[in-house]
N, CA, C and O atoms as a GROMACS GRO file, in nm:
protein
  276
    1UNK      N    1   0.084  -0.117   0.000
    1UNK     CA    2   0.000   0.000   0.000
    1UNK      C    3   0.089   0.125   0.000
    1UNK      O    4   0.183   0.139   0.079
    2UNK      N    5   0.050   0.225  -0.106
    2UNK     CA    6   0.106   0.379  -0.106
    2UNK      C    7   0.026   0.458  -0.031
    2UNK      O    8  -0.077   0.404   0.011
    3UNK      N    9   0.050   0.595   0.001
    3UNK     CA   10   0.005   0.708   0.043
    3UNK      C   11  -0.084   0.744  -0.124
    3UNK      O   12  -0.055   0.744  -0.244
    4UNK      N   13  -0.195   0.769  -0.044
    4UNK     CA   14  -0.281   0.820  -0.221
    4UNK      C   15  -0.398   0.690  -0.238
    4UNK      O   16  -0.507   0.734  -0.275
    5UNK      N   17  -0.394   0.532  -0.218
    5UNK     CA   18  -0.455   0.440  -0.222
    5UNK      C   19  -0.561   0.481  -0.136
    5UNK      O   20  -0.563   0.561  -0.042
    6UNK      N   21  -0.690   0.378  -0.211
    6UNK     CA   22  -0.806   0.388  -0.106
    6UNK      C   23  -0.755   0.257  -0.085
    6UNK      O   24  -0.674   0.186  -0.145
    7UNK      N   25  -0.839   0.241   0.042
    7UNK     CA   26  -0.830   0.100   0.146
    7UNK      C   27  -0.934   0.078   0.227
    7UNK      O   28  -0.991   0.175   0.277
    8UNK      N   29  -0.961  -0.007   0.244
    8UNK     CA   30  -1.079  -0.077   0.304
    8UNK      C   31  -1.043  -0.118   0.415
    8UNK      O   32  -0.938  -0.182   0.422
    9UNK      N   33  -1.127  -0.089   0.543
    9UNK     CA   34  -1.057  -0.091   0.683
    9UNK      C   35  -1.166  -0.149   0.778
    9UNK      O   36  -1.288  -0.154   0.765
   10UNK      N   37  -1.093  -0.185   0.867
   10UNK     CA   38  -1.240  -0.225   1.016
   10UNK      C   39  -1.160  -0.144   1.169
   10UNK      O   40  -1.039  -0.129   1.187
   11UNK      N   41  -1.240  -0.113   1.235
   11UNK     CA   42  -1.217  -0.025   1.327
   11UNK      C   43  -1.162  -0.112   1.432
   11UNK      O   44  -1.169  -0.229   1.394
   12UNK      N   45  -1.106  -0.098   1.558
   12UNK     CA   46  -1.034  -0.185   1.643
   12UNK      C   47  -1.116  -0.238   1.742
   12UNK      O   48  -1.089  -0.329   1.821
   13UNK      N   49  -1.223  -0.170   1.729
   13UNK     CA   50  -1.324  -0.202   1.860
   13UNK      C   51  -1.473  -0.307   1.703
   13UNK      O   52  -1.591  -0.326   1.732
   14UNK      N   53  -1.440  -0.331   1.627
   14UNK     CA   54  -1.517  -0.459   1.520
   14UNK      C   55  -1.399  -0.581   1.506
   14UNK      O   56  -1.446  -0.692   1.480
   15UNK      N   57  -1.309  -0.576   1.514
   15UNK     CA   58  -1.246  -0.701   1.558
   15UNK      C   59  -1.235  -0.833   1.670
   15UNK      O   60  -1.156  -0.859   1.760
   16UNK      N   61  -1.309  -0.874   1.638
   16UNK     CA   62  -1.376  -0.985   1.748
   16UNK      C   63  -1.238  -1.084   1.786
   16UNK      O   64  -1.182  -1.094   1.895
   17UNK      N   65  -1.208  -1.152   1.660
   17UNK     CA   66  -1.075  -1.230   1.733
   17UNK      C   67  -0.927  -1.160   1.674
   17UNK      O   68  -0.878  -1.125   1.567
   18UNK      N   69  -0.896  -1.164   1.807
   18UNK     CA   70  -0.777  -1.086   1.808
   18UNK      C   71  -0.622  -1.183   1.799
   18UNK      O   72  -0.519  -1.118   1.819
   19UNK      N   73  -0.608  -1.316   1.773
   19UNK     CA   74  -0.543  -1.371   1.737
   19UNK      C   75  -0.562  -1.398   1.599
   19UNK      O   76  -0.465  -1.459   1.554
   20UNK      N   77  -0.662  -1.374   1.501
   20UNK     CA   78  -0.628  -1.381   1.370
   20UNK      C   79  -0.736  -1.238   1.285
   20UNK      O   80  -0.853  -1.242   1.246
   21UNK      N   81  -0.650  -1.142   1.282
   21UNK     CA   82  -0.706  -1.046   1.213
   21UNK      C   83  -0.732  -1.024   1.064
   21UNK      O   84  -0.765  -0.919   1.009
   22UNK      N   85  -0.709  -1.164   0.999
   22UNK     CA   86  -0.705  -1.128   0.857
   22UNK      C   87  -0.888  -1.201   0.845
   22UNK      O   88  -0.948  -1.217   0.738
   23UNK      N   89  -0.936  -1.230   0.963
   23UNK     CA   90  -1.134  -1.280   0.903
   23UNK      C   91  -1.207  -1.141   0.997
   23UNK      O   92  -1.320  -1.143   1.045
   24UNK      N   93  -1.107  -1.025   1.007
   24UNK     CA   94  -1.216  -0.949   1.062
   24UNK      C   95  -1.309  -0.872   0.962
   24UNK      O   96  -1.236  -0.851   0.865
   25UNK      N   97  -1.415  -0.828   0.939
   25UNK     CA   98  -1.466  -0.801   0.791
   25UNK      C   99  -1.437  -0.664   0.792
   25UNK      O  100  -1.490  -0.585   0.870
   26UNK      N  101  -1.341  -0.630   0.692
   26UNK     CA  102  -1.320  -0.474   0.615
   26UNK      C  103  -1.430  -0.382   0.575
   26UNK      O  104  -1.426  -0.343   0.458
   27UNK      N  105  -1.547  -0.331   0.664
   27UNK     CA  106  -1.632  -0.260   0.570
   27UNK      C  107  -1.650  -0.098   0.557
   27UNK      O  108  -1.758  -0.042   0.537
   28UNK      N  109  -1.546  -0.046   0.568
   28UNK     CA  110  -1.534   0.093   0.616
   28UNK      C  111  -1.407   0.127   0.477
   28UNK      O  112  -1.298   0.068   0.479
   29UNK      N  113  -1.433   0.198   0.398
   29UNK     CA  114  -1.354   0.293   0.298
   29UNK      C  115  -1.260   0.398   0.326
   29UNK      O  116  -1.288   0.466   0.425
   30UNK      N  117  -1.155   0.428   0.265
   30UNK     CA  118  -1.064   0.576   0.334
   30UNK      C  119  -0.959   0.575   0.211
   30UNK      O  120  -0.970   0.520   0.102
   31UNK      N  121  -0.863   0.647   0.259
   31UNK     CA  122  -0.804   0.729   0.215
   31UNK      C  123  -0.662   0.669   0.294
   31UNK      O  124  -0.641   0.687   0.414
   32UNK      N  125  -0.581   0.603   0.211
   32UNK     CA  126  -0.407   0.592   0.296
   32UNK      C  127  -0.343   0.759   0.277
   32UNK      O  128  -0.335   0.835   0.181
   33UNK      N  129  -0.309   0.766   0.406
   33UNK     CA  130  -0.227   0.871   0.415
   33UNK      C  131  -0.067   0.837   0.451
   33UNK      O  132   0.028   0.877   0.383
   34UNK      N  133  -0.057   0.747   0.582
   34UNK     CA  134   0.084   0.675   0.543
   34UNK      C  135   0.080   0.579   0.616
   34UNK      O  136  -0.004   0.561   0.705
   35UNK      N  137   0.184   0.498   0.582
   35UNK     CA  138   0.190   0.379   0.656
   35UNK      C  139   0.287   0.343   0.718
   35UNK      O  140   0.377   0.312   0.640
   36UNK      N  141   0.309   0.333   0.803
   36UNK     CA  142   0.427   0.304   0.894
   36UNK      C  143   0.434   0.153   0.911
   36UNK      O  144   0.360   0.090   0.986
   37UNK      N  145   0.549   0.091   0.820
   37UNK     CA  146   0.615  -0.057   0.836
   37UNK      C  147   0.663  -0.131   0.946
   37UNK      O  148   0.665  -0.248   0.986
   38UNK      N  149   0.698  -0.031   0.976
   38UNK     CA  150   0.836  -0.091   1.094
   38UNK      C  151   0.730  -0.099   1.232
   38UNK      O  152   0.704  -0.201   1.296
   39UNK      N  153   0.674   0.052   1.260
   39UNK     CA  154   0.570  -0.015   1.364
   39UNK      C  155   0.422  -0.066   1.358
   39UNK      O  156   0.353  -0.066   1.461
   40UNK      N  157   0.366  -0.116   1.216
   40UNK     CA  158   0.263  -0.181   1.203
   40UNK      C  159   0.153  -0.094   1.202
   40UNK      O  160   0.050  -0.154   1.234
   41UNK      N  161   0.133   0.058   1.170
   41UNK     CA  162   0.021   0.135   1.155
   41UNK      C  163   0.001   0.207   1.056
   41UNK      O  164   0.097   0.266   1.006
   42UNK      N  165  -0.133   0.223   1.000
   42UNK     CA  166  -0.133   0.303   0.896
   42UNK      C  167  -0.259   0.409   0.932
   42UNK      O  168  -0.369   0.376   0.976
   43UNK      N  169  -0.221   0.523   0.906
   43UNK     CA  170  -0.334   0.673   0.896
   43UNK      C  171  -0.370   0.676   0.784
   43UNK      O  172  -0.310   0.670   0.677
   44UNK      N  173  -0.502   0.689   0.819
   44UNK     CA  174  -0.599   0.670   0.714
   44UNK      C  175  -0.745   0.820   0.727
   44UNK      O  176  -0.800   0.844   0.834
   45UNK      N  177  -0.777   0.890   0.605
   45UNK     CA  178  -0.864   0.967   0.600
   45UNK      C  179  -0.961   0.922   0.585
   45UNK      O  180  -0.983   0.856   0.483
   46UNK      N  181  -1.056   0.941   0.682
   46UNK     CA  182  -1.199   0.880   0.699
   46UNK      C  183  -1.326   0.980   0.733
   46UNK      O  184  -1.360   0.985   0.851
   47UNK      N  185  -1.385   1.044   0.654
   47UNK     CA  186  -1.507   1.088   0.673
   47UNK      C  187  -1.484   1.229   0.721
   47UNK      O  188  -1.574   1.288   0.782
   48UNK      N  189  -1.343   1.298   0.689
   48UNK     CA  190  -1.278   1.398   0.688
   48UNK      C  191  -1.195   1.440   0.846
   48UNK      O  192  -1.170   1.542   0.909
   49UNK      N  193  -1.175   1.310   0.858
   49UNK     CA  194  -1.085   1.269   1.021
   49UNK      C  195  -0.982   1.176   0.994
   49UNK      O  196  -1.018   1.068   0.946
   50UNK      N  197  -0.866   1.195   1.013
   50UNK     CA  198  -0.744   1.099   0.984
   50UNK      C  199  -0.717   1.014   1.130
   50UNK      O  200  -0.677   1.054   1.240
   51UNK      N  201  -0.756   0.885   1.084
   51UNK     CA  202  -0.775   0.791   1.206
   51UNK      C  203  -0.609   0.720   1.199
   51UNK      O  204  -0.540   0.718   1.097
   52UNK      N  205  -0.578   0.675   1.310
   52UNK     CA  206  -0.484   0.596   1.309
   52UNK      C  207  -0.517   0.445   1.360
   52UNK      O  208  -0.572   0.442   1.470
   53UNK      N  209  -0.486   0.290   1.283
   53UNK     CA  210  -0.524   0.160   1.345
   53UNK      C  211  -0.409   0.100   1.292
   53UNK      O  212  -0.349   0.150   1.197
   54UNK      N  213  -0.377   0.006   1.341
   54UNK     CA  214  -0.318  -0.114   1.295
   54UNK      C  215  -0.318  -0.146   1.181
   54UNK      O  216  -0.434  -0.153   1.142
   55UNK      N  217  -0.224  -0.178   1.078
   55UNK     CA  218  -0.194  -0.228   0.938
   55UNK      C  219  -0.261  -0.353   0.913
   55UNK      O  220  -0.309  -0.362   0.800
   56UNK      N  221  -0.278  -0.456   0.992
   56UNK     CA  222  -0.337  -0.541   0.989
   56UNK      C  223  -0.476  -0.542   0.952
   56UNK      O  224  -0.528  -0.626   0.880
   57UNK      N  225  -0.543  -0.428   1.013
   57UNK     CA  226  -0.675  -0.406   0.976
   57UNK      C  227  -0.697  -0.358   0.863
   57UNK      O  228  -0.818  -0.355   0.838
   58UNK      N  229  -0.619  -0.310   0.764
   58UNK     CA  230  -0.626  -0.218   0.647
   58UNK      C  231  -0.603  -0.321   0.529
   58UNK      O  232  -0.552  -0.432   0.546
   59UNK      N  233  -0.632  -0.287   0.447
   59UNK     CA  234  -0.612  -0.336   0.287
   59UNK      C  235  -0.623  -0.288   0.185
   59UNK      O  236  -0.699  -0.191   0.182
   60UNK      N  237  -0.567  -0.322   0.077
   60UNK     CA  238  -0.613  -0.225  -0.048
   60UNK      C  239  -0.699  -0.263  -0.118
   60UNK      O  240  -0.712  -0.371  -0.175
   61UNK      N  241  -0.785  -0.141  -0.114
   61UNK     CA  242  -0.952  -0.182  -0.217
   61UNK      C  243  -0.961  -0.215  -0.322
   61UNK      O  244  -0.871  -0.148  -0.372
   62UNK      N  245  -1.006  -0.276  -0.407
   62UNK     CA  246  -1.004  -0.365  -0.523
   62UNK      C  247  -1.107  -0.307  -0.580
   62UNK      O  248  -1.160  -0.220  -0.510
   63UNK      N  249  -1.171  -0.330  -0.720
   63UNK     CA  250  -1.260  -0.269  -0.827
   63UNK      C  251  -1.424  -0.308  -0.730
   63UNK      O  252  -1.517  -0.231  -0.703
   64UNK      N  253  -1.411  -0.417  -0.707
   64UNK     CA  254  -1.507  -0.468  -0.639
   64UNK      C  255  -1.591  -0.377  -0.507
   64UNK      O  256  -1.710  -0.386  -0.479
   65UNK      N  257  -1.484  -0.286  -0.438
   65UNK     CA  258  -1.486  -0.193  -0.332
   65UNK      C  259  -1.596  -0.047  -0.390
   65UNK      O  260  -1.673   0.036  -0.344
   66UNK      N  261  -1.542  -0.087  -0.508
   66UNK     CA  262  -1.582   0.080  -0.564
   66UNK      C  263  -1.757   0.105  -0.630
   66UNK      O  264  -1.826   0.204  -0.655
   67UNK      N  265  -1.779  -0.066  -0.642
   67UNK     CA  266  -1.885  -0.093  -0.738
   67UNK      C  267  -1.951  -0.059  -0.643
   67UNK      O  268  -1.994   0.055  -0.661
   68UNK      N  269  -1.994  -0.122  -0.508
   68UNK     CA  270  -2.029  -0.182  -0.392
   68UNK      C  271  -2.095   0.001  -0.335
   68UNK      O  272  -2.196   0.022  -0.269
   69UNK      N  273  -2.004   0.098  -0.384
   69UNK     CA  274  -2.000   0.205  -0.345
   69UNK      C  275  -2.085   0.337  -0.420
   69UNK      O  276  -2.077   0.450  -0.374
   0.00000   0.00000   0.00000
């Protein structure tokens, strides 16, 4: 993921199991602003508020994201 990508995200308090975060469901849209590697977070513009969560929770939106939208 770049700065500039939309991404599809879930908030930290919709993550139910917290030992495997890749089945938490992504249903929230934004804006990557940056992503920080090394400590696992990415800021993200959301609804004209730049949230900060966990990288884990984030992904990059696919054509499928946009239809949906």
């Amino acid at each position: 993921m770049k700065p500039g990508d939309m991404v599809r995200f879930a908030f930290f308090k919709e993550a139910l199991n917290y030992k495997d975060w890749s089945n938490t469901e992504k249903k929230h849209l934004g804006l990557l602003v940056e992503h920080d590697s090394v400590q696992g977070n990415v800021m993200i513009l959301h609804n004209g508020e730049i949230i900060k969560i966990r990288a884990n929770l984030a992904e990059k939106a696919g054509k499928k994201d946009y239809e949906k939208r």
